[in-house]
C-alpha positions as CSV (number, residue, x, y, z in Angstrom):
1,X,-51.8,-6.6,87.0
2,X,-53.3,-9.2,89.6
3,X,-56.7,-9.2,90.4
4,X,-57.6,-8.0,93.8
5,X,-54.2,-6.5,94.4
6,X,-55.5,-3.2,94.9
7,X,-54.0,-2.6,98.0
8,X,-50.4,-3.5,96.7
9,X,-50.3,-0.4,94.5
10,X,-49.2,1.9,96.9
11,X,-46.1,0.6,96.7
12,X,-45.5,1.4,93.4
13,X,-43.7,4.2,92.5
14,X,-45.4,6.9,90.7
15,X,-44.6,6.0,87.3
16,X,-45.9,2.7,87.8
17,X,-48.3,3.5,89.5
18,X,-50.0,5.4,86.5
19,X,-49.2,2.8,84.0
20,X,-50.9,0.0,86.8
21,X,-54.0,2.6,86.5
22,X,-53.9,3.2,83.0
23,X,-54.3,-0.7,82.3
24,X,-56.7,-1.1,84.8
25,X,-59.1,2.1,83.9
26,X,-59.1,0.3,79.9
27,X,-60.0,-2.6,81.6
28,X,-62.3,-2.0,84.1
29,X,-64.2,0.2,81.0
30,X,-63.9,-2.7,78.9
31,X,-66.0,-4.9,81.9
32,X,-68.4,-2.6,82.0
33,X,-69.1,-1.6,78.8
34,X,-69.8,-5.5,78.1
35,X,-72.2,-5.8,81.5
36,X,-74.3,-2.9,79.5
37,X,-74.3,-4.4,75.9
38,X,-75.1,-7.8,77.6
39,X,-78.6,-6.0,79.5
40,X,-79.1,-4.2,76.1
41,X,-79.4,-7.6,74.4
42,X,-81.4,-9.4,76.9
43,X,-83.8,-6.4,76.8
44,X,-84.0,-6.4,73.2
45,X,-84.8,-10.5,73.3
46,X,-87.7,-9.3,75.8
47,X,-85.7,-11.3,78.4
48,X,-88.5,-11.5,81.8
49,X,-87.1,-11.1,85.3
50,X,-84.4,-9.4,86.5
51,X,-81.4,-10.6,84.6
52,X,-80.9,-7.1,82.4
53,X,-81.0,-5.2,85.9
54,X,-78.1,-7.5,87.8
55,X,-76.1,-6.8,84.4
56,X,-76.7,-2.8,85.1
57,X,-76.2,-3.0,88.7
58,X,-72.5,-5.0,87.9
59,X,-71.7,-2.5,84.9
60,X,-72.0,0.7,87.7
61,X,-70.0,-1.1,90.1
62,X,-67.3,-1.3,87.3
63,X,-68.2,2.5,87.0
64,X,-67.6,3.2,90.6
65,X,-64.3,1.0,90.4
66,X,-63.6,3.8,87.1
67,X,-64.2,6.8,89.5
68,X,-62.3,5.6,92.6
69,X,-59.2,5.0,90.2
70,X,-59.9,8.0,88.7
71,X,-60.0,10.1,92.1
72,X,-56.5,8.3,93.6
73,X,-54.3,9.9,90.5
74,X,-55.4,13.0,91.7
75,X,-55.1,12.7,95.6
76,X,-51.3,12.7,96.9
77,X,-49.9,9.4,96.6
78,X,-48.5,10.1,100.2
79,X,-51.0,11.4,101.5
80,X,-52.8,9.3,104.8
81,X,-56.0,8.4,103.4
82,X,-54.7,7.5,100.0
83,X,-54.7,3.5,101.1
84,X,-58.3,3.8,103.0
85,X,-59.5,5.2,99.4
86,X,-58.2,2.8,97.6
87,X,-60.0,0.2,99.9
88,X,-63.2,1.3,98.5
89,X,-62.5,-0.5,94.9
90,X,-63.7,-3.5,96.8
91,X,-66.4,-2.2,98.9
92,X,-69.7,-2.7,97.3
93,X,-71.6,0.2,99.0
94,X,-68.6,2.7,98.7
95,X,-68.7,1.9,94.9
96,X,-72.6,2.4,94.8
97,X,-72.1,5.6,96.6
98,X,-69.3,6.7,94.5
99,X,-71.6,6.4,91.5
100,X,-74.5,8.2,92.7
101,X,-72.1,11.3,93.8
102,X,-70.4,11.7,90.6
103,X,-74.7,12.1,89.6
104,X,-74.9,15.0,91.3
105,X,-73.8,18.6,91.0
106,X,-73.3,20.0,94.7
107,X,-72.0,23.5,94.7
108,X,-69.8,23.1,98.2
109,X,-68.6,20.9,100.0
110,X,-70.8,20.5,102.9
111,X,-73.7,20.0,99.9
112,X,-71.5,17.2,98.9
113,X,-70.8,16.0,102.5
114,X,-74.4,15.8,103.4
115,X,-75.9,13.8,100.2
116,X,-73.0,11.3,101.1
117,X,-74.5,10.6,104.2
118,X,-77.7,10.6,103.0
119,X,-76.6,7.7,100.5
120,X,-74.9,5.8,103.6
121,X,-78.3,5.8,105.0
122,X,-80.1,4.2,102.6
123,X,-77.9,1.3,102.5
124,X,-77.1,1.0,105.8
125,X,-78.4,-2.4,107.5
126,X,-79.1,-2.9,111.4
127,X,-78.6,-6.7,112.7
128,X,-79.3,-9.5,110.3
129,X,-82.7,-9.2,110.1
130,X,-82.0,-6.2,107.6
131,X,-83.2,-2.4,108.3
């Protein structure tokens, strides 16, 4: 598996496609389960600043990458927006936002559809001077 090759796995064919997504879940776990033990110990040293937060904030972008994967074995491989979702796995905010959904427990759709936005919102940024 390359790094940053996300985009060239809809090319594969399904079974490789699966075993490119089962290597990649048991890593991207791996990553992020040593981002948490690493904030674990600089808390536990009593480590000042915000080291032990950049650590947590990585360790749910792994998360979000873990999700998105997730979520594209169970959308149709042929389906139109299958690449667009895919693109999120290097997206930042779609990662952040793919975390805090799988948070929540929305009973409908439209419950979903609307805290999705909300979550856009809050990290969307208007000209360089920031929001």
């Amino acid at each position: 598996m390359k790094v940053r090759a996300i985009k060239d796995i809809c090319q594969l064919s399904d079974t490789d496609y699966f075993q490119v997504v089962s290597e990649g879940l048991e890593k991207i776990s791996a990553n992020a389960e040593s981002f948490l033990k690493n904030a674990n110990s600089l808390n536990d040293t009593g480590c000042e600043g915000i080291s032990p937060l950049v650590l947590c904030g990585i360790a749910e972008e792994e998360a979000g990458k873990f999700l998105l994967l997730v979520d594209s074995v169970r959308c149709p491989k042929r389906h139109k927006r299958f690449a667009k979702h895919l693109q999120g796995f290097n997206e930042h905010i779609a990662k952040g936002i793919y975390v805090e959904c799988y948070q929540m427990r929305p009973a409908t759709f439209g419950e979903f559809s609307k805290y999705v936005n909300f979550c856009r919102v809050e990290y969307f940024l208007d000209g360089p001077e920031g929001g």
